[in-house]
C-alpha positions, 0 to 999 in steps of 0.5 A: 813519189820521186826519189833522189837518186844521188843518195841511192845506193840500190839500183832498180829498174824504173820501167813496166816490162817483164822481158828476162834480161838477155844478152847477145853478144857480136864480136867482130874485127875485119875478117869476120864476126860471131855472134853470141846470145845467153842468160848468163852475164859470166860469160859474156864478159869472158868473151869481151877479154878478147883483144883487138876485137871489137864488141857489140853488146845488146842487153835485152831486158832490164829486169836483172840489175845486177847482170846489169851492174856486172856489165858496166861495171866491167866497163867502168861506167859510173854508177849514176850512168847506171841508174840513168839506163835503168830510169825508164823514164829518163829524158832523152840525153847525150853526154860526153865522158872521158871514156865513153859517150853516153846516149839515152833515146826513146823507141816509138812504137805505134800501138792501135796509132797511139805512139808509146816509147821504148826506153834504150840506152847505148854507151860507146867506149873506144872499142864497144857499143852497149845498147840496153832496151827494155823489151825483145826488139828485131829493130836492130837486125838489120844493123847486126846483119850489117855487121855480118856482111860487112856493110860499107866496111863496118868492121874495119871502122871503129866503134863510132861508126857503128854509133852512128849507124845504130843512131842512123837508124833510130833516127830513120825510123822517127822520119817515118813516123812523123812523115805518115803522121805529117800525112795523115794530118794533112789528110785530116785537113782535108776531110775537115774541109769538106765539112759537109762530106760523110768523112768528118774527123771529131776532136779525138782524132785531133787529140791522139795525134796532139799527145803524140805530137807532145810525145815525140816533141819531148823526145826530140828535144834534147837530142837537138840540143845536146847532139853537138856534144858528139861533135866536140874536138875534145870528143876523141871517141868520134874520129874524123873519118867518121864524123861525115855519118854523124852529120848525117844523123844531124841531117834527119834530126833536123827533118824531124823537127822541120817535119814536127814543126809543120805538124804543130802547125796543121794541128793548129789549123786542125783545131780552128777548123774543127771549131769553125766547122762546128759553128758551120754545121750549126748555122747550117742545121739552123738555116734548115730549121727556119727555111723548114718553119718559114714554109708553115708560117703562111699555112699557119696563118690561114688555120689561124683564121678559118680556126676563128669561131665567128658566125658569119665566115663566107669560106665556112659555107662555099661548097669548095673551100676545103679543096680551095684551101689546100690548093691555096696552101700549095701553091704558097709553099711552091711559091717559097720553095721558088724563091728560095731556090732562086735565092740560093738559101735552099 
């Protein structure tokens, strides 16, 4: 049963993983950055006292609610933005607050190509990204060395441009997996063109890729619909400068969804094709049957009548009518077979 979480006062995490929840602090300004990685939320929030530093904080593991509650609460995040990143199941969303923007994302993870989501969180503030997942991810290591060589000037930018680096990413990795999906799709296509080759795709195939194809769709979605709040002019969290990158996030946002929506449309085709091909290879396995049954109709007639239990039947008495008979029986199937092939029905 669901449950109303305006009248809630306890916090719970929604989600299946058992990762311990972890912290791993990156405090940086221009002339460097420092990593930090412990249990203990206490001393993290000595670290974030730290004046004109800039800090990114990954919270990894959802288990321990109150180091959660602890952190935003430093921060002064509302307590329904809190339960929005322990909901799991929360819908992909981006709000604007006064201090802070808020954007809730699903991670796809292809499991034995079926794709399952990660819940993350990320809050930006003027001078901090929190970045909540339920599981131990290497997915932003790339992001974090970034930091550490100080990529494209990312410590002298503001905390947006590291937002937007960090969405940069997330979107690069859905364009890689709609991209292969799009590609096996058509792949798919093809086989199911050749209905007659070795390689022939069944409904299951075209069903795991229907329920991924729902799963991103609904991920997608509203990240579509509520990116434009990033760009508000009221929104003074995204400066100027930055927002060149946050476009560019737009710009893979939209191939994904161009990307999907060819998809959409292979997997419709898929399915007419796999019916079509369905009553191909029956109309096919019927032609076989009766161009099988076609040879016996004219061998069966003659048994019909040399079978009849008449006294008088000439053949009956001729020293060569069994040879003769055989030999007649042939050459009515090589007759068939001839005209058939000739035909083309064979």
């Amino acid at each position: 049963m669901s449950r109303n979480n305006i009248i809630e006062d306890k916090l719970q995490y929604t989600g299946k993983s058992k990762t311990p929840t972890h912290l791993h602090l990156c405090t940086y300004d221009s002339e460097g950055a420092k990593d930090m990685v412990t249990h203990e939320v206490d001393n993290i929030l000595e670290n974030l006292c730290q004046e004109n530093k800039k800090h990114w904080l990954q919270i990894h593991g959802l288990q321990d609610t109150m180091a959660i509650q602890k952190v935003c609460k430093h921060f002064h995040i509302d307590f329904l933005i809190i339960q929005d990143i322990l909901n799991a199941r929360h819908l992909t969303k981006i709000e604007q607050h006064d201090d802070y923007n808020v954007i809730i994302l699903k991670l796809l993870v292809m499991i034995d190509n079926e794709i399952a989501t990660q819940h993350i969180a990320i809050v930006q503030g003027a001078d901090y990204v929190l970045t909540f997942l339920e599981k131990e991810t290497e997915f932003f290591c790339e992001v974090n060395a970034a930091v550490h060589k100080n990529t494209q000037k990312i410590r002298s930018r503001g905390t947006d441009f590291l937002l937007s680096v960090i969405m940069n990413s997330v979107m690069a990795h859905y364009m890689t997996i709609v991209s292969k999906m799009e590609d096996e799709l058509e792949d798919m296509e093809e086989q199911l063109l050749d209905w007659l080759g070795n390689n022939y795709s069944d409904m299951s195939d075209i069903q795991k890729y229907r329920r991924n194809y729902r799963l991103i769709k609904k991920t997608i979605n509203p990240i579509k619909e509520q990116i434009n709040a990033l760009f508000r002019s009221d929104n003074t969290l995204i400066g100027e400068e930055n927002r060149p990158f946050f476009n560019d996030v737009n710009d893979h946002l939209h191939f994904v969804v161009q990307t999907l929506d060819s998809c959409r449309d292979i997997l419709s085709a898929l399915v007419d094709l796999y019916l079509s091909n369905n009553d191909l290879r029956m109309n096919n396995i019927m032609k076989q049957l009766t161009i099988v049954s076609t040879f016996f109709i004219p061998l069966t007639f003659f048994a019909g009548i040399w079978g009849m239990n008449f006294k008088y039947m000439p053949e009956l008495d001729w020293k060569y009518g069994y040879l003769g008979a055989w030999i007649l029986m042939f050459l009515i199937c090589v007759a068939v077979f001839i005209y058939f092939k000739r035909k083309r029905w064979y």
